[in-house]
N, CA, C and O of each residue as an XYZ file, in Angstrom:
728
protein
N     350.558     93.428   -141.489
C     349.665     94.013   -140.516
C     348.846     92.936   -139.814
O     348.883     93.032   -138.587
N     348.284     92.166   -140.186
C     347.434     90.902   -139.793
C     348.511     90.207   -138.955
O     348.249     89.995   -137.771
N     349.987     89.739   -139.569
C     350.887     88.834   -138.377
C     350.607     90.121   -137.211
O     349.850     90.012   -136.246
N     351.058     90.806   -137.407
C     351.059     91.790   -135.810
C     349.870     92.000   -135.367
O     349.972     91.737   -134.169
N     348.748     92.324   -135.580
C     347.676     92.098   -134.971
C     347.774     90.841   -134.270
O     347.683     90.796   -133.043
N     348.061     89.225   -135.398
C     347.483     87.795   -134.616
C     348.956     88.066   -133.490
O     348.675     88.025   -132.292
N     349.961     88.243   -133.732
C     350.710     88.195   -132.423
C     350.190     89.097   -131.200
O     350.058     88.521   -130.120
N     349.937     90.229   -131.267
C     349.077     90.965   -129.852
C     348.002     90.589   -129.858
O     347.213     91.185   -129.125
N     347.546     89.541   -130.613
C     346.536     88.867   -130.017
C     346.286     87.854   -129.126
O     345.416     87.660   -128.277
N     347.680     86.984   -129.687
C     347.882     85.685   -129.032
C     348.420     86.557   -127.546
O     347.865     86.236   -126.494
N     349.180     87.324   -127.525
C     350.374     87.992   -126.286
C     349.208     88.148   -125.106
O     349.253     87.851   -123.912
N     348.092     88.761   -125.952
C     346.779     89.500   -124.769
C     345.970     88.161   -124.204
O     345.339     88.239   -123.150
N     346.035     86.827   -125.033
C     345.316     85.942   -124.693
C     346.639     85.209   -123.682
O     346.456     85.146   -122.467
N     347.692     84.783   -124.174
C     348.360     83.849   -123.210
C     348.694     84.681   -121.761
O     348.784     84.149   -120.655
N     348.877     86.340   -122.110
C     349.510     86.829   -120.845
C     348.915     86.717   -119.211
O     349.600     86.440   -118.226
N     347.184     87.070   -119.240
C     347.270     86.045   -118.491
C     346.686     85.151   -117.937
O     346.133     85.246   -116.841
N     346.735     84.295   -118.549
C     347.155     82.924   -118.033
C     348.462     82.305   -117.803
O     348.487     81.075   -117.758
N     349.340     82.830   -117.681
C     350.917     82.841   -117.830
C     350.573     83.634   -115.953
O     350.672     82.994   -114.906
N     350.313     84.621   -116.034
C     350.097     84.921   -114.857
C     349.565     84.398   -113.604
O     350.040     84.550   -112.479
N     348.508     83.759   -113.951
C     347.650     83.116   -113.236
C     348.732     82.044   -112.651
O     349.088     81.858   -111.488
N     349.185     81.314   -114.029
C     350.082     80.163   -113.464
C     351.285     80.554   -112.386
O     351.507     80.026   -111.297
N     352.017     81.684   -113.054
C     352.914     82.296   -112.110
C     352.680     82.434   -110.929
O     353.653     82.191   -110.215
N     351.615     82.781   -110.326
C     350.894     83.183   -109.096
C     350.443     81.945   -108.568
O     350.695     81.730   -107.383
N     349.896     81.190   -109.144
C     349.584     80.021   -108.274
C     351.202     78.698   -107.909
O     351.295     77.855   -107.017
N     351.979     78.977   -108.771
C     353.013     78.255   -108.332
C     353.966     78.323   -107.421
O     354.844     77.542   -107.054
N     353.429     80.091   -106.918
C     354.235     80.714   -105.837
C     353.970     80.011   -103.993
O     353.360     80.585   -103.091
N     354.505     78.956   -103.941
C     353.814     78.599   -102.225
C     354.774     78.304   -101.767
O     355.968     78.282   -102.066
N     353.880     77.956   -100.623
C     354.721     77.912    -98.836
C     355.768     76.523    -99.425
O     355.734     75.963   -100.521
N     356.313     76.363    -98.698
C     356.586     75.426    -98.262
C     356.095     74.380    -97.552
O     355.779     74.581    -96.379
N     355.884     72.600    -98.344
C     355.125     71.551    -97.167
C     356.247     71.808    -96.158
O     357.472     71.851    -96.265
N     355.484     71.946    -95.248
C     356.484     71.692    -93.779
C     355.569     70.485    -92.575
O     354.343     70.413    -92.499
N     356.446     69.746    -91.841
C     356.100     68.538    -91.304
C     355.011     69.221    -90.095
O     355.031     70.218    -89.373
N     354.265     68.308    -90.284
C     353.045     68.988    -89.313
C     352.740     67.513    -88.068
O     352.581     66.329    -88.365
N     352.743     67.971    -87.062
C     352.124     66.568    -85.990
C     350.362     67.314    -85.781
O     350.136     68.309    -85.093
N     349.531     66.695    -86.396
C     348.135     67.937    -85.968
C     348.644     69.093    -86.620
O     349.262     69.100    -87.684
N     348.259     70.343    -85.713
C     348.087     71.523    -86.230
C     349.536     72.504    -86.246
O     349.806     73.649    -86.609
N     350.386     71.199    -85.550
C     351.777     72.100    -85.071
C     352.855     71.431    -85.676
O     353.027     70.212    -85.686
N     353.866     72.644    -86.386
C     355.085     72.336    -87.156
C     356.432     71.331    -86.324
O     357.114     71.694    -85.365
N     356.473     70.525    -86.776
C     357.722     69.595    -85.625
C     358.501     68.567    -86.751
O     357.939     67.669    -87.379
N     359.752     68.892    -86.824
C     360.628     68.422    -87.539
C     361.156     67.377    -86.631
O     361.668     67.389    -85.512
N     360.767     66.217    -87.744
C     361.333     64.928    -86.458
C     362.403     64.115    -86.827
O     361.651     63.583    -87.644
N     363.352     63.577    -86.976
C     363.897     62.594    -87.379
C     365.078     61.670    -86.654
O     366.133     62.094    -86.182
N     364.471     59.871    -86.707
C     365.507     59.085    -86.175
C     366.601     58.638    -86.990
O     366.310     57.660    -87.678
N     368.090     59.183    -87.149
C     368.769     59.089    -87.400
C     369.856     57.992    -86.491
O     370.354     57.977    -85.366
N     369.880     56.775    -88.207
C     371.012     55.820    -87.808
C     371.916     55.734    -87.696
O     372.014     56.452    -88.691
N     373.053     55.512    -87.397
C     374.419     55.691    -87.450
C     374.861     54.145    -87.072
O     374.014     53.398    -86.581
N     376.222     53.677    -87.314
C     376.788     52.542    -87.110
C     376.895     51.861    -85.405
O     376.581     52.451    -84.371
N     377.142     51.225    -85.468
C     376.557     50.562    -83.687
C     377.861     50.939    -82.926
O     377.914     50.770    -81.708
N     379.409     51.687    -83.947
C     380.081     51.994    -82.851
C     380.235     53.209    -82.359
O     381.196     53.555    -81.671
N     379.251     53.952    -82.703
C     378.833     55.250    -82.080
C     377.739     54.797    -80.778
O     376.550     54.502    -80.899
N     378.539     54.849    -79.545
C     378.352     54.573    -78.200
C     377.096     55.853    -77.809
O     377.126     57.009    -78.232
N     376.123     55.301    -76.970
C     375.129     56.284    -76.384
C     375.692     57.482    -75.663
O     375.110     58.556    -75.514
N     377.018     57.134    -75.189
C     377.616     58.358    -74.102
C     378.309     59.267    -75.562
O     378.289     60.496    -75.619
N     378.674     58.710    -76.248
C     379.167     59.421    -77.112
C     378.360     60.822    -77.913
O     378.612     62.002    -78.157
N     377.178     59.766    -78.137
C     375.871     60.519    -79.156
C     375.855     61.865    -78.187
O     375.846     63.067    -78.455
N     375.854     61.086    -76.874
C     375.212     62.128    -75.756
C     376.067     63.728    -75.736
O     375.794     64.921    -75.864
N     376.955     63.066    -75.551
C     378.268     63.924    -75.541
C     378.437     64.843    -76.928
O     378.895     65.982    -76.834
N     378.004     64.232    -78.343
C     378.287     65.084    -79.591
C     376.944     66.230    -79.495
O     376.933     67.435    -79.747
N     376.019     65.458    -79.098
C     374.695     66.534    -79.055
C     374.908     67.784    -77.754
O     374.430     68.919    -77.757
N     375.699     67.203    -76.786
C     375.629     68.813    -75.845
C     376.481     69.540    -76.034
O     376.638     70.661    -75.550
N     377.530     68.630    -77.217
C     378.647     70.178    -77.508
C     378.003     70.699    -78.305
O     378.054     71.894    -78.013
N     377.074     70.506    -79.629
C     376.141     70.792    -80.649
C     375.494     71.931    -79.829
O     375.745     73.087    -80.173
N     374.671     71.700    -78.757
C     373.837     72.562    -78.108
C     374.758     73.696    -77.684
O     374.664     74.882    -77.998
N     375.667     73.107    -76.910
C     376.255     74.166    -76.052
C     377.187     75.374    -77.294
O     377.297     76.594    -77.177
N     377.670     74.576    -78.288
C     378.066     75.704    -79.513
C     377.394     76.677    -79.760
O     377.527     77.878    -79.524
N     376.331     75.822    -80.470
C     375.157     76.692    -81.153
C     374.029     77.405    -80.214
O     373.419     78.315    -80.777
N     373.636     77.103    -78.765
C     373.112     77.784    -78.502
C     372.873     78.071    -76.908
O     371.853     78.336    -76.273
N     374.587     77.863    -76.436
C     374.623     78.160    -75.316
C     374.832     79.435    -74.556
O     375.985     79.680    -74.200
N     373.641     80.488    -74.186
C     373.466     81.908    -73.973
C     372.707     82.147    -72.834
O     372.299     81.423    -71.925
N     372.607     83.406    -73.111
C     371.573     83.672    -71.805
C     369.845     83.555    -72.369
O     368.763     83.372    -71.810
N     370.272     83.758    -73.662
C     368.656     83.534    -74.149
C     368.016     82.216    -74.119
O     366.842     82.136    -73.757
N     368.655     81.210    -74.454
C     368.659     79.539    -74.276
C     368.887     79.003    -73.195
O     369.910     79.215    -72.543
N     367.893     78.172    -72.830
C     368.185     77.289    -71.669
C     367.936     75.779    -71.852
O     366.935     75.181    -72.248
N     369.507     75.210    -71.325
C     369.245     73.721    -71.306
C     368.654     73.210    -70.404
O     369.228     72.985    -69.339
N     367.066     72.831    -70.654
C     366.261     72.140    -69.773
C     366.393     71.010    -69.095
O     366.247     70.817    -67.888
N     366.718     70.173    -70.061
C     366.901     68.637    -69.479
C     368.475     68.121    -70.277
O     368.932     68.064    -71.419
N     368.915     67.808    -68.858
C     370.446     67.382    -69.261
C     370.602     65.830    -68.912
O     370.879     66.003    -67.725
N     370.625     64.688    -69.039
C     370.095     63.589    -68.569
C     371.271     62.501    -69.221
O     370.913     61.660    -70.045
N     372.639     62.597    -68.792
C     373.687     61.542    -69.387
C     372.799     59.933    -69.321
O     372.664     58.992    -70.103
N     372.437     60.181    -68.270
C     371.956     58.670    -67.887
C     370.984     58.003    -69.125
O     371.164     57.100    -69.943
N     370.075     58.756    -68.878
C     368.737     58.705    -69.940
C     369.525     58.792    -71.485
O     369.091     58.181    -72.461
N     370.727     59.641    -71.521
C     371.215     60.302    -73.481
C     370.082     60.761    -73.661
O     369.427     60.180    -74.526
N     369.455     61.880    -72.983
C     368.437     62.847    -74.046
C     368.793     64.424    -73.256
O     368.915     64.822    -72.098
N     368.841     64.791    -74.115
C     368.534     66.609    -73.705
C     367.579     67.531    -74.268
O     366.767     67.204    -75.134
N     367.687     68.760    -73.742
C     366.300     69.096    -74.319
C     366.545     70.387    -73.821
O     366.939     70.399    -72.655
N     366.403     71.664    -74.468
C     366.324     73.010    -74.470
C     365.363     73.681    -75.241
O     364.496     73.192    -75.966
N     365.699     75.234    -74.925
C     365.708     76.188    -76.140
C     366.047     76.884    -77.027
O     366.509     77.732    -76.263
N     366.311     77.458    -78.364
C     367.002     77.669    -79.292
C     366.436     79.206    -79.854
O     365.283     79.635    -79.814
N     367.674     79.865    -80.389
C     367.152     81.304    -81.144
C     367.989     81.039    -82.385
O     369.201     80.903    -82.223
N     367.584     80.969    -83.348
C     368.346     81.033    -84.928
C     368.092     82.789    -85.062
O     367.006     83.369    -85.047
N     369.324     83.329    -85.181
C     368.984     84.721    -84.978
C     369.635     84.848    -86.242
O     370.499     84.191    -86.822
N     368.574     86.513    -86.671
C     368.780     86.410    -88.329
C     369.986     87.588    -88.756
O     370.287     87.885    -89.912
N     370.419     88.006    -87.848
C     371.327     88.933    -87.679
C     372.351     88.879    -86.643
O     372.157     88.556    -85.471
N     373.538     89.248    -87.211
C     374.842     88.787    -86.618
C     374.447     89.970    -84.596
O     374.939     89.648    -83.514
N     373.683     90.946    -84.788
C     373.635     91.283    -83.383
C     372.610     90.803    -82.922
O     371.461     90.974    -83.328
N     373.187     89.805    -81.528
C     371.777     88.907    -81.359
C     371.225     90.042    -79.675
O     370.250     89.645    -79.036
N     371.776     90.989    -79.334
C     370.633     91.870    -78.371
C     369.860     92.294    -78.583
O     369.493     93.112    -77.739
N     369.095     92.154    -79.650
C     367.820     93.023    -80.315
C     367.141     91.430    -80.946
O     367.760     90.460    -81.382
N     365.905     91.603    -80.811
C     365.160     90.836    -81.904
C     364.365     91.025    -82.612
O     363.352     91.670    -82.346
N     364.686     90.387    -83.955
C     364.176     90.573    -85.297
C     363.242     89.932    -85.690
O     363.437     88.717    -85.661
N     361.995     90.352    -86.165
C     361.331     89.744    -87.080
C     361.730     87.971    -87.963
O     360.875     87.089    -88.056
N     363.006     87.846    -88.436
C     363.329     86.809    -88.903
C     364.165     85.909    -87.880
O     364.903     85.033    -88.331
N     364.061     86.104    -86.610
C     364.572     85.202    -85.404
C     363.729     84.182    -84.886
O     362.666     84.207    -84.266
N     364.478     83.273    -85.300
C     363.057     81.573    -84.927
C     363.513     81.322    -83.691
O     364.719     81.484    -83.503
N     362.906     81.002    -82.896
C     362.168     80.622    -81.384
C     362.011     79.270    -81.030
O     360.859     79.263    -80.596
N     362.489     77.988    -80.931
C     362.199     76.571    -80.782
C     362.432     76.158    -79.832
O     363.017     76.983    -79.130
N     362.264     75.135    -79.323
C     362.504     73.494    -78.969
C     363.190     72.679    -79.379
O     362.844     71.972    -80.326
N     364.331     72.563    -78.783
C     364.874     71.306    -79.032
C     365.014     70.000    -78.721
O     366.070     70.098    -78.096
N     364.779     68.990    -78.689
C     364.948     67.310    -77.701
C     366.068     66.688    -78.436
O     366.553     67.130    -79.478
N     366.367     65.828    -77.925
C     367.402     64.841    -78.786
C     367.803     63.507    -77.507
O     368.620     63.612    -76.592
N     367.239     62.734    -77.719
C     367.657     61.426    -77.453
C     368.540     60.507    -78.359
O     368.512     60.183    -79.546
N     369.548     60.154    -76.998
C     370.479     58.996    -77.602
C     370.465     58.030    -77.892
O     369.243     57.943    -78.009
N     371.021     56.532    -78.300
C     370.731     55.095    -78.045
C     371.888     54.914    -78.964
O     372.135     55.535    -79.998
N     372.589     53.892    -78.362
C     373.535     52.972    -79.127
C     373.140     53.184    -80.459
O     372.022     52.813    -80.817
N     374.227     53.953    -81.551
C     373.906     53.834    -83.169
C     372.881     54.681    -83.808
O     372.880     54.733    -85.037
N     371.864     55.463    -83.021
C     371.360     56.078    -83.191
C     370.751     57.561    -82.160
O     370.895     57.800    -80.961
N     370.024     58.359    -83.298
C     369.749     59.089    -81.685
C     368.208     59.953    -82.939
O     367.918     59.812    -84.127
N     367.611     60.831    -81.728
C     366.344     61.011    -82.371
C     366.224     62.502    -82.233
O     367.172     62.804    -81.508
N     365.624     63.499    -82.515
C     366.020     65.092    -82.890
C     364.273     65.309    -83.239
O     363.610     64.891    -84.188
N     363.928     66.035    -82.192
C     362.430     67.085    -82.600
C     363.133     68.388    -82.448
O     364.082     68.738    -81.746
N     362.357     69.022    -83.345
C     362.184     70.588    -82.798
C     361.180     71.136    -83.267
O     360.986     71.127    -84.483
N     359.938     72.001    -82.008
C     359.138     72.235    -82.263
C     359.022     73.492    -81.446
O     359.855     74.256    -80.958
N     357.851     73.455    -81.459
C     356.898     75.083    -80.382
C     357.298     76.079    -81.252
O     357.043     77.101    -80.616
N     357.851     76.472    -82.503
C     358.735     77.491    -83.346
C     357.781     78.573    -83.527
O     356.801     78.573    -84.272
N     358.288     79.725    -82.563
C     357.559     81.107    -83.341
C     359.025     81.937    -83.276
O     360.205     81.647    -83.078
N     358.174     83.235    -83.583
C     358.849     84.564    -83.777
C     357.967     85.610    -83.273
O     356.824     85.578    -82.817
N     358.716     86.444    -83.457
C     358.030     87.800    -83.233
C     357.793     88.799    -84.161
O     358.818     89.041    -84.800
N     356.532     89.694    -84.591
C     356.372     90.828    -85.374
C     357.593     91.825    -84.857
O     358.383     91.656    -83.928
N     357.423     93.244    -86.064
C     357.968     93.712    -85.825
C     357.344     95.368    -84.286
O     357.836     96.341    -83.714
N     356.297     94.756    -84.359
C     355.806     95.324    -83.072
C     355.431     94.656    -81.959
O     354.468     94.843    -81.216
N     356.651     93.531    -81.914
C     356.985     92.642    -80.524
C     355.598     91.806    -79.885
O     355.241     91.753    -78.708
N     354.839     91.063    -81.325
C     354.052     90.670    -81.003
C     354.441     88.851    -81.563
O     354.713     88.357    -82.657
N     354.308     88.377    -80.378
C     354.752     86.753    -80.887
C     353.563     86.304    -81.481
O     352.387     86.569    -81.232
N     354.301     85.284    -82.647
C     353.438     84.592    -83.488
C     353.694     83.173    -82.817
O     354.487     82.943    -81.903
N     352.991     82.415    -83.358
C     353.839     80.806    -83.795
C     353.539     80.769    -85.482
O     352.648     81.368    -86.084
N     354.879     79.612    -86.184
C     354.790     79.630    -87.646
C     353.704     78.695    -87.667
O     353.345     78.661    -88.844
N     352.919     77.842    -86.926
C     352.031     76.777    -87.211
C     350.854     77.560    -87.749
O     350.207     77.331    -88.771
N     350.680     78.681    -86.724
C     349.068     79.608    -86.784
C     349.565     80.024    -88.138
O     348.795     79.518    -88.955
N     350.389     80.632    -88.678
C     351.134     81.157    -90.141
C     350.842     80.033    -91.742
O     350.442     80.266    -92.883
N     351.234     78.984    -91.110
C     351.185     77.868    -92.042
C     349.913     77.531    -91.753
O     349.358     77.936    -92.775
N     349.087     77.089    -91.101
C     347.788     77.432    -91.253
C     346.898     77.962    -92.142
O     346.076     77.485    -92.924
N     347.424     79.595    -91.692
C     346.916     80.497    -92.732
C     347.324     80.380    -94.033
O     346.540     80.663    -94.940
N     348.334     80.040    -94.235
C     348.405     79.627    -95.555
C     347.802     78.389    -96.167
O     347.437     78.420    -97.343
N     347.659     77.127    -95.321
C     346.516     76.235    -96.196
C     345.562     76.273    -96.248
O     344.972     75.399    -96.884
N     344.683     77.560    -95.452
C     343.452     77.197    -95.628
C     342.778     78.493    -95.598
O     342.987     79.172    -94.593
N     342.015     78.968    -96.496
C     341.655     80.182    -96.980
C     341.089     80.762    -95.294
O     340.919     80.170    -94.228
N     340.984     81.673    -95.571
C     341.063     83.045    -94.175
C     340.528     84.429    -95.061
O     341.028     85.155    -95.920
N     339.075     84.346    -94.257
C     338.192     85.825    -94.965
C     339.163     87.454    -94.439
O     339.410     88.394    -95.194
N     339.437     87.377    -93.386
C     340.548     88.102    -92.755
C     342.368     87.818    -92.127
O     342.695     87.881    -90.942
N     343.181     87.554    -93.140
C     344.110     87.083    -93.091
C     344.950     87.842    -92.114
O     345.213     89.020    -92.359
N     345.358     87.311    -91.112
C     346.525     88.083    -90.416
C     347.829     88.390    -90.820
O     348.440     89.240    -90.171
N     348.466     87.743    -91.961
C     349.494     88.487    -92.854
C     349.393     88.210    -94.298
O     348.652     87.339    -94.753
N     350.085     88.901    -94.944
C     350.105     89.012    -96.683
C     350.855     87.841    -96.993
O     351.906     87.512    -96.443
N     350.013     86.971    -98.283
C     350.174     86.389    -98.832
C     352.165     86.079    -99.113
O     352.892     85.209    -98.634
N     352.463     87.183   -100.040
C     354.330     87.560   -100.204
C     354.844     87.362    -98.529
O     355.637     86.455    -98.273
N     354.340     88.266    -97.434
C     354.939     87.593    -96.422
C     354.814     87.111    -95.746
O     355.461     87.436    -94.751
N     353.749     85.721    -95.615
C     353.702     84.572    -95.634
C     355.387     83.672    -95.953
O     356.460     83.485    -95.379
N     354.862     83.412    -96.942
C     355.522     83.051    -97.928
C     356.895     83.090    -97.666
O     357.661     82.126    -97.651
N     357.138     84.190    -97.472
C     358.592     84.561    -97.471
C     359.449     84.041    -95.761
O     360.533     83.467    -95.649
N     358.360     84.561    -94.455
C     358.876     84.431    -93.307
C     358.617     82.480    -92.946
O     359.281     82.036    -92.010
N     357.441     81.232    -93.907
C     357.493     80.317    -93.894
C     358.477     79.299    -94.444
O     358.815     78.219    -93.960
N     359.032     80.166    -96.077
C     360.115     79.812    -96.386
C     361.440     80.052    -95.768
O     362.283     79.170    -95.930
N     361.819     81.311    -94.950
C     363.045     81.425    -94.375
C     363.252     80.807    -93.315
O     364.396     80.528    -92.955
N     361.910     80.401    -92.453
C     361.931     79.122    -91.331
C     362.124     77.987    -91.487
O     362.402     77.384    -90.450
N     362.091     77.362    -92.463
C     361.829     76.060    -93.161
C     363.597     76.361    -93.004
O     364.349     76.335    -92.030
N     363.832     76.671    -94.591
C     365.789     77.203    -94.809
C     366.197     76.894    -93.413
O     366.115     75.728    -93.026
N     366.542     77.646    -92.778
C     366.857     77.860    -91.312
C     366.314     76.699    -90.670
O     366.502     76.233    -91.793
N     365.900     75.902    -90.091
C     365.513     75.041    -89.121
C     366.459     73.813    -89.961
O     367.149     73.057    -89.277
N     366.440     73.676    -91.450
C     366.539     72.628    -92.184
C     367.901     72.507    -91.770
O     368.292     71.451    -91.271
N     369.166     74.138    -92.034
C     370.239     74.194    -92.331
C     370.787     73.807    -90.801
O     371.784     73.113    -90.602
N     370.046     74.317    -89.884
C     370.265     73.609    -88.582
C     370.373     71.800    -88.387
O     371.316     71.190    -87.883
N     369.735     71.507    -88.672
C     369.142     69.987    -88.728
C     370.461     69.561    -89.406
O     371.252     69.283    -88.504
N     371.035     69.392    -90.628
C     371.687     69.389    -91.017
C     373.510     69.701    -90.599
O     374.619     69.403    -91.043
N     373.068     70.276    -89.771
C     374.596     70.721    -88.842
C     374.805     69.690    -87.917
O     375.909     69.153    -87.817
N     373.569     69.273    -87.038
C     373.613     68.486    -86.300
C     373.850     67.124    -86.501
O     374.451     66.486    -85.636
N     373.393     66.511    -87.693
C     373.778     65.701    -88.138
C     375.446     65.359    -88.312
O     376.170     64.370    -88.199
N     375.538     66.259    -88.529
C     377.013     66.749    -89.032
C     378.228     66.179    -88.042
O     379.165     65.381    -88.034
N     377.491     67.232    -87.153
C     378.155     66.822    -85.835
C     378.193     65.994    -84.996
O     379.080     65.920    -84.146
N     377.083     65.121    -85.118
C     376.978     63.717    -84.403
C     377.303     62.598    -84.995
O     377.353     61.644    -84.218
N     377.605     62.304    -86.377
C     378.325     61.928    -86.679
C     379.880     61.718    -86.107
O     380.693     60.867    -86.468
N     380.006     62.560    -85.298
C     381.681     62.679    -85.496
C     382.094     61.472    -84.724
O     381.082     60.771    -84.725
N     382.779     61.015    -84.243
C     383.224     59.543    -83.441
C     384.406     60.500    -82.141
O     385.015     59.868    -81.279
């Protein structure tokens, strides 16, 4: 009788704090911040016989694959310069005439140079589901820094900062992919 008592004793004392920990280990994601705004940057090297017209050339089929529509527009097309620069929808559902809540909204740039080339993407929002645009910066925000009146819940926070992160990353990653190619 005493072991079972000291065990629902110990159970009532560790449970929670077991909780506490659980709950506090639950966060956003660090995501790259310039100031107050989310912008994924990176200069990527490549070997010196990957030619600037080339880079140029792997990044507008990249664009024009992935996000050549009526919703996207290629802003700056610039062979001369090797940089381009649009807009992008990572849409979270295979029907992209409707938009969803989990559909990211960006910026893209990408400059060329002999052997290398350079990749932002920023301005990234979305929209509620009552067609009210956010940006994820004001979001991530709210998540580092306490807010007496929070404009969304903690869980979906969390959840719509982590699936942007995923998504922008798995993008990033493609591109790479593809500029690579010779």
């Amino acid at each position: 009788m005493k072991n079972l008592l000291l065990a629902l004793l110990l159970i009532t004392i560790i449970q929670p704090a077991y909780s506490q920990v659980k709950y506090n280990t639950t966060k956003a994601p660090k995501l790259p911040r310039e100031g107050s705004n989310i912008v994924y940057t990176s200069t990527v090297t490549l070997d010196s016989t990957h030619s600037k017209e080339t880079l140029f050339n792997n990044a507008l089929n990249w664009y024009r694959h992935n996000f050549q529509s009526a919703d996207n527009t290629l802003t700056v097309n610039d062979a001369d310069a090797g940089k381009l620069s649009g807009t992008g929808i990572i849409h979270s559902k295979k029907t992209k005439k409707d938009i969803y809540p989990q559909d990211i909204f960006f910026t893209i740039t990408i400059a060329t140079a002999r052997g290398n080339y350079q990749y932002r993407v920023d301005s990234i929002y979305g929209f509620e589901k009552n067609r009210v645009k956010f940006y994820y910066s004001d979001m991530y925000s709210e998540e580092l820094y306490t807010q007496n009146k929070p404009t969304w819940t903690k869980p979906y926070r969390l959840s719509m900062l982590t699936n942007m992160n995923t998504r922008i990353n798995e993008m990033t990653d493609k591109l790479r992919a593809d500029m690579a190619k010779k």
